[in-house]
C-alpha positions in Angstrom: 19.1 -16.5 -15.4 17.7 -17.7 -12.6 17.3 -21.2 -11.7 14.8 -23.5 -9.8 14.6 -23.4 -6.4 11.4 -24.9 -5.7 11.5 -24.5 -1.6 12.5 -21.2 -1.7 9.4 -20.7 -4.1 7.1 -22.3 -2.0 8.2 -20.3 1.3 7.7 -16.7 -0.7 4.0 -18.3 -1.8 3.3 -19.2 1.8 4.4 -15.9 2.6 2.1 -13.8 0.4 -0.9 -16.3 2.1 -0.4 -14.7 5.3 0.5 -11.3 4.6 -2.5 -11.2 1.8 -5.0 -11.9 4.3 -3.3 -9.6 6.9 -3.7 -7.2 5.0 -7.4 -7.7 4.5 -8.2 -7.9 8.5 -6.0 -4.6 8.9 -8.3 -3.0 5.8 -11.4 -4.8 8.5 -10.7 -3.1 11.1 -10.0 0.7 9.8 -13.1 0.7 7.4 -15.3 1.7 10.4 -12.5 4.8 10.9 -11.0 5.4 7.6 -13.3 6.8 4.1 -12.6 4.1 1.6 -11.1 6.5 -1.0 -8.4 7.3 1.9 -7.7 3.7 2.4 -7.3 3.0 -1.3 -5.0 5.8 -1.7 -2.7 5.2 1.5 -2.1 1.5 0.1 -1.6 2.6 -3.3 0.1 5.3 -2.6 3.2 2.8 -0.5 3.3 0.8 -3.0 4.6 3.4 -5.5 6.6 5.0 -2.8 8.6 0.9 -2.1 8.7 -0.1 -6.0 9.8 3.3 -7.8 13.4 3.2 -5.8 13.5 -0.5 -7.0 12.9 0.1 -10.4 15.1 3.2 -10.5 18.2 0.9 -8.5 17.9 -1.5 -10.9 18.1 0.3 -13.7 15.1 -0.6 -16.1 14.0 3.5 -16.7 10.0 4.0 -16.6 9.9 4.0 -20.1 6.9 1.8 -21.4 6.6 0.1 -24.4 4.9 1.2 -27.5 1.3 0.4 -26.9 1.3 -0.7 -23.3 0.3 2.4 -21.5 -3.8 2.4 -22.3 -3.6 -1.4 -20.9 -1.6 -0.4 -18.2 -4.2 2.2 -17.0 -6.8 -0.5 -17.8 -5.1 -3.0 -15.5 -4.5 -0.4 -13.1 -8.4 1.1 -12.8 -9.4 -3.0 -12.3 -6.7 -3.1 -9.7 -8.8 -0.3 -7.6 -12.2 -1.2 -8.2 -11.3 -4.7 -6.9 -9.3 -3.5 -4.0 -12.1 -1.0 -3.5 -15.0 -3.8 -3.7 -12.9 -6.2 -1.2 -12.2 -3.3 1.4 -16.2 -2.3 1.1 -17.1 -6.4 1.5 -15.4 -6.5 4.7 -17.1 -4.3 6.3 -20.0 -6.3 6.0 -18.7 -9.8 6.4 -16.2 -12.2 8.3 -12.7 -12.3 6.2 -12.8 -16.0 5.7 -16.7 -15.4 3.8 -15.2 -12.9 1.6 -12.0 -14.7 0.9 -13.7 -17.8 0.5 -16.6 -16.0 -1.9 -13.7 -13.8 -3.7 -12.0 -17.7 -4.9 -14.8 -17.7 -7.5 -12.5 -16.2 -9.6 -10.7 -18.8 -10.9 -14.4 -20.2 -12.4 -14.8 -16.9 -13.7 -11.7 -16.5 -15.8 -12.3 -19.9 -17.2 -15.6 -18.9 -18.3 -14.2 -15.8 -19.8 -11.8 -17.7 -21.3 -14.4 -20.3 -22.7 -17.2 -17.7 -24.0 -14.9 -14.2 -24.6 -11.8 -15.8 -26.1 -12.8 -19.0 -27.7 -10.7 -21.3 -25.2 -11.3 -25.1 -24.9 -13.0 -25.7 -21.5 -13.5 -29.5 -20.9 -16.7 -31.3 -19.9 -15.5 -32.1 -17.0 -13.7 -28.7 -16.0 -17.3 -26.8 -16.8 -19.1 -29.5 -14.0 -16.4 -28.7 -11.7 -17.2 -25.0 -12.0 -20.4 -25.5 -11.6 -20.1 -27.6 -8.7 -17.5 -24.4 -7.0 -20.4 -21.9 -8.1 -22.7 -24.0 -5.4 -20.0 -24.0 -3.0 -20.2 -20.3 -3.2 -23.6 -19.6 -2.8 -23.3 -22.1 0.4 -21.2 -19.3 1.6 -23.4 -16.1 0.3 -26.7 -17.7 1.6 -26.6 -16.8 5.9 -24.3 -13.7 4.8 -27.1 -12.3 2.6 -30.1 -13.0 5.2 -27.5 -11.3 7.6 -26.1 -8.5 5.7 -28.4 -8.2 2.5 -26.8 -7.1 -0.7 -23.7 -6.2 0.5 -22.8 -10.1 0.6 -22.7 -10.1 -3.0 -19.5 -7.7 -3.1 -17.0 -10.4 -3.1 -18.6 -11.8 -6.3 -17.5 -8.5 -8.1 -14.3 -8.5 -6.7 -13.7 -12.0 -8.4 -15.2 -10.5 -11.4 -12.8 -7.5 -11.4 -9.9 -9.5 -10.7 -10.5 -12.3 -13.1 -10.7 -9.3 -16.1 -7.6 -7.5 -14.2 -5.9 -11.3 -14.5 -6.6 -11.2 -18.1 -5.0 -8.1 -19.1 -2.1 -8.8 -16.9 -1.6 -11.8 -19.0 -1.9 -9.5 -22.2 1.2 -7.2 -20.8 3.0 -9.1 -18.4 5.8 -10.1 -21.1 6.0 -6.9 -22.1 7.1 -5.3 -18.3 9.2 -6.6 -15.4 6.4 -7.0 -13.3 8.0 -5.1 -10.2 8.4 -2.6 -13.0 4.8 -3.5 -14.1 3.4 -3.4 -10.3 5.5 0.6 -9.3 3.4 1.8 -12.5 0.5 1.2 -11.6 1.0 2.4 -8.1 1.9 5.8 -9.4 -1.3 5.6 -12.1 -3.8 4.3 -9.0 -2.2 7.3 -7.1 -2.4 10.0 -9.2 -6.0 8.7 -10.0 -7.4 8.5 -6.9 -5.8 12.1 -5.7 -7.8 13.5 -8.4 -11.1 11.8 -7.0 -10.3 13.1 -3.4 -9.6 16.6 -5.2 -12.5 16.5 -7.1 -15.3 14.5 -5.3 -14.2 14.3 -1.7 -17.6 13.0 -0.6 -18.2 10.6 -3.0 -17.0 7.5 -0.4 -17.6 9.2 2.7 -16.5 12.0 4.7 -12.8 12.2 3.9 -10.1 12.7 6.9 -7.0 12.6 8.2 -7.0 13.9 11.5 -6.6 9.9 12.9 -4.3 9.4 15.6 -1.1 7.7 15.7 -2.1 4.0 16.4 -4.9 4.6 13.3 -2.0 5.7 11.2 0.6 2.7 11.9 -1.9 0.7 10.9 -3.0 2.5 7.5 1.1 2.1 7.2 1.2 -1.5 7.5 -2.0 -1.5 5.3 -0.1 -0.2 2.7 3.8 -2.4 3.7 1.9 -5.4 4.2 -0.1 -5.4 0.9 2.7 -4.4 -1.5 4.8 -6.8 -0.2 2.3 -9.8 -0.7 1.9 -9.1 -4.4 5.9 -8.7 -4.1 6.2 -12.0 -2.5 3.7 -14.0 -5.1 5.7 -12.3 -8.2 9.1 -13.1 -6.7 8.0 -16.7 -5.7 6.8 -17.5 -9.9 11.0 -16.9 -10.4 11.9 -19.6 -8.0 9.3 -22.4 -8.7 6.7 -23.2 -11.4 3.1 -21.7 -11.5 1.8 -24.8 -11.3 3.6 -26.1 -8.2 2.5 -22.5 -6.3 -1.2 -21.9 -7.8 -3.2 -24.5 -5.7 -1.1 -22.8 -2.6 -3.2 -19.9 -3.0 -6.2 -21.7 -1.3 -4.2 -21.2 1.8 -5.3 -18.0 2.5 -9.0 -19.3 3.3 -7.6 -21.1 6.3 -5.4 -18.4 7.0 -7.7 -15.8 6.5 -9.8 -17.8 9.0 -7.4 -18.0 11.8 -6.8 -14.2 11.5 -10.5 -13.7 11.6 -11.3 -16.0 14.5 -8.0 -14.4 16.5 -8.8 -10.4 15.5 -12.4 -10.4 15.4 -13.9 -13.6 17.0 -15.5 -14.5 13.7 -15.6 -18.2 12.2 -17.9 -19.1 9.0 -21.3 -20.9 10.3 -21.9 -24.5 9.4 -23.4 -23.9 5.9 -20.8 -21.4 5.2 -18.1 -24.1 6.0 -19.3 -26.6 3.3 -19.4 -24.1 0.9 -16.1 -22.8 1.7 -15.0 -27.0 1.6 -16.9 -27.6 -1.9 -15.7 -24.2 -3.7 -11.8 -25.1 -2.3 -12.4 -28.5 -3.5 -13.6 -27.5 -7.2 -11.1 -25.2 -7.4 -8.1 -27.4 -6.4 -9.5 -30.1 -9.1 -9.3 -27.4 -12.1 -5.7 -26.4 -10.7 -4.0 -30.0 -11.0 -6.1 -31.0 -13.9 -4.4 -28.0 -15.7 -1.7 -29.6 -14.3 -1.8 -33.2 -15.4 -3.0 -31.8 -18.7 0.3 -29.4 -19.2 2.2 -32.2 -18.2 0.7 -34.8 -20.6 1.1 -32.1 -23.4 4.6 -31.6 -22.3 5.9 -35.3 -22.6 3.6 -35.7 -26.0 6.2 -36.6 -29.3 6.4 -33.6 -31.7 5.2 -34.3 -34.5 7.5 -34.9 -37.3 
């Protein structure tokens, strides 16, 4: 069983918020080389290729669990559409103004949560929602008058990734999630082969004569962003969910410094106070979750 280690949890989190927006700027800088089904593929494609010998080594077998396997697909065809939409938005936009426009997600799942599942979504949760919903249209507005519709992407990669959140939720006791994480690779793989197969022009002229420094990089596309999800899932084992979650807003600065150092890009001054206000909102729903799981927590049982 393993035991709380709350440092060791907290280095693996601030791990993933490096690598995680890495990932993205190394996504950035191939989409103007690289067909988007081809850079889908390559980065599914290493993460089955890392997880299967784990799962295998450790002994769990691939054998799923009655029921699982239709969410498992489910989870898995969210998993590319939002890895899809992110890869397509920055193409269009500076990494911090997608990142920063992609953190609407947390609003969204508690909306789900509020009108789809019948969860209890406080007064003052909803305002602060609404009040991170501003925030983000601070950061659409000079990206649309720049870019036009395509600033509107990262808005259905939060959608995407709030459903993809919700059905992970659904199976995650159900799987080991490395176990959980090398299926899907395989399913995303196997998937998106048969798109390449079948409709090789459907994103773009597919490729692969690239030369060597295009494919180190569509290799580290692929190490870097397995090992960020590896890094979040192993980090939940070490310290609690809510000691790690509001570290995930980390990844705005950092996806800002990798942005400013790669590609000379840094949000403008509207864009900034959005990216301030939705950080903000978001933080507040974090540790009022928080404060509320902890009230619950010391609460007398009723006798």
């Amino acid at each position: 069983m393993t035991t709380d280690r709350p440092f060791l949890g907290v280095m693996l989190m601030l791990a993933f918020c490096v690598l995680a927006p890495l990932g993205d700027s190394i996504a950035k800088l191939l989409g103007g080389v690289v067909a988007l089904s081809v850079l889908v593929f390559v980065r599914f494609g290493i993460q089955a290729a890392i997880l299967l010998p784990l799962v295998a080594i450790s002994g769990q077998g691939f054998r799923l669990p009655q029921g699982i396997l239709m969410w498992t697909l489910i989870r898995t065809v969210l998993h590319i559409l939002g890895i899809g939409l992110m890869f397509s938005a920055l193409r269009y936009l500076p990494l911090a103004d997608a990142l920063a426009i992609a953190f609407v997600m947390p609003f969204i799942m508690l909306m789900l949560g509020h009108f789809a599942m019948g969860e209890h979504v406080g007064v003052q949760r909803m305002v602060a929602c609404a009040i991170g919903f501003i925030g983000t249209l601070l950061v659409i507005q000079p990206n649309f008058v720049e870019v036009g519709y395509p600033a509107l992407l990262p808005l259905g990669v939060a959608v995407v990734f709030a459903l993809f959140m919700m059905v992970t939720r659904k199976i995650a006791r159900a799987l080991d999630p490395i176990k959980l994480q090398a299926i899907s690779g395989v399913q995303a793989t196997v998937i998106l082969l048969v798109v390449l197969i079948a409709l090789p022009g459907i994103f773009g002229a597919v490729s692969l004569q690239f030369d060597p420094h295009t494919w180190i990089l569509l290799g580290a596309l692929g190490v870097i962003g397995t090992f960020a999800h590896l890094f979040m899932t192993w980090s939940l084992r070490f310290a609690p969910a809510s000691t790690l979650a509001p570290m995930q807003y980390l990844e705005i600065p950092f996806g800002t410094a990798i942005g400013w150092l790669i590609f000379s890009d840094l949000p403008n001054g509207l864009a900034a106070v959005g990216i301030c206000i939705t950080v903000g909102a978001g933080l507040y729903i974090i540790l009022r979750e928080r404060r509320l799981a902890m009230q619950s927590a010391k609460a007398p049982a009723a006798v």
